[in-house]
Each structure stands twice: as C-alpha cells, then as structure tokens.
C-alpha positions in Angstrom: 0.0 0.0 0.0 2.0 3.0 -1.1 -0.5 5.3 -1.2 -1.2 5.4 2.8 1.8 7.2 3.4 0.6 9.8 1.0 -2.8 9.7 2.3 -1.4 10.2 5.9 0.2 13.2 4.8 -3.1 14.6 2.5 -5.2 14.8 5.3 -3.9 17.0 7.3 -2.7 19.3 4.5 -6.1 19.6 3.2 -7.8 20.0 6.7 -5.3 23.0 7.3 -5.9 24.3 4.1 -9.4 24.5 4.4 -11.6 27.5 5.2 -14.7 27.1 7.2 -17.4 28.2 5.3 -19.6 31.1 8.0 -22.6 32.7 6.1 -22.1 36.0 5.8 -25.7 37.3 6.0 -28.6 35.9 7.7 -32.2 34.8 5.8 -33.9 37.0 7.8 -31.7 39.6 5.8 -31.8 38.8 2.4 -35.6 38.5 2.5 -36.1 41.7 3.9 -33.8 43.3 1.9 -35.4 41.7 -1.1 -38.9 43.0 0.1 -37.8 46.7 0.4 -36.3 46.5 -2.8 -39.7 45.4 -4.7 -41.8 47.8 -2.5 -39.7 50.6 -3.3 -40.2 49.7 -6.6 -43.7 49.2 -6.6 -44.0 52.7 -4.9 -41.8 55.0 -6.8 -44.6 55.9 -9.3 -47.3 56.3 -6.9 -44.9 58.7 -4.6 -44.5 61.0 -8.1 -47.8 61.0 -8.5 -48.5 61.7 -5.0 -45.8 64.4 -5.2 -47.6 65.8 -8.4 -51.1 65.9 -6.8 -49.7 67.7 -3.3 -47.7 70.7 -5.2 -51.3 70.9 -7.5 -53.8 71.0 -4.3 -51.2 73.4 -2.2 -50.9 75.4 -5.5 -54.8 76.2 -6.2 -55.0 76.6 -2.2 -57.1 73.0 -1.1 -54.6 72.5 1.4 -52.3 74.5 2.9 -48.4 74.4 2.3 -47.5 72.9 5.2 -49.3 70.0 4.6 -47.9 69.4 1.2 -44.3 69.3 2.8 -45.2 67.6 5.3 -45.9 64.8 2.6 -43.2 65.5 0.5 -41.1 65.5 3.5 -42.9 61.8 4.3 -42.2 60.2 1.1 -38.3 61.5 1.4 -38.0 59.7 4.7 -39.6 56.7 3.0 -37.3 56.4 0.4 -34.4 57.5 2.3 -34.1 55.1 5.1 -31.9 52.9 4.6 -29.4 56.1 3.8 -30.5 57.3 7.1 -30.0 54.1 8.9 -26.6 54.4 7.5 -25.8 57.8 8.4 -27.3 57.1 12.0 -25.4 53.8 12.5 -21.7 55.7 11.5 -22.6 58.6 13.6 -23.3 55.7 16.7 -19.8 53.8 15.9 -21.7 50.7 14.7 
C-alpha cells in the first residue's frame, strides 16, 4: 500500500488548508432586503404621482403648504431610510 503514506500526509494538508465556510448574512436579511427593494419599486410611481397631486392641491389653495411638505417631506423619509439608517449607524460607531 504506497498510497497510505501519502494519504497520511493529504489529510492533514487539506484540513489545514481548508476555510470554514460562515454565512455572511442571515435569511432574515436577504428577505427583507429583497422586500424593500420590490416595494420601493412598486411605490416610486405612486410617490410621483403623490408628489404631483400635493404641489397641484397646495398650488390652487385645497390645502395649505404645510401639509404638502409635510408629505413631500414623508415620502423622502420613506425612500431614504436605509441612507439614514446608515448615516445614524456611522454617527453611533456601529
């Protein structure tokens, strides 16, 4: 049997060698990653539209100013959380 000698020595080359494999991300993170992504998608055309229709009833005075930014300010926050989440998380050390 000459190739037990070799195999003796393969082993523990090969176990050394090796990299455990650790998942990087959880499910729990992909999935809800993946769900924002198609609700923002889903959304962005109703937010224009929204955006359209508070600047037209602020303009011809149906509501008042305030309450169109206050909208327009909404959607922004909507759509800019995970930026947010960001800039809160650096300004934390995390």
């Amino acid at each position: 049997m000459k190739t037990r000698p070799i195999m003796t020595l393969a082993i523990p080359v090969l176990a050394l060698a090796a990299t455990p494999a650790l998942a990087q991300t959880s499910p729990f993170s992909t999935g809800a990653t993946a769900f924002q992504t198609d609700l923002l998608t889903t959304l962005t055309p109703i937010a224009v539209i929204a955006v359209m229709a508070l600047g037209v009833a602020a303009w011809f005075n149906r509501i008042s100013w305030g309450w169109a930014l206050g909208g327009a300010l909404g959607i922004l926050l909507v759509f800019g959380a995970p930026q947010v989440v960001t800039w809160v998380r650096t300004l934390g050390g995390v």
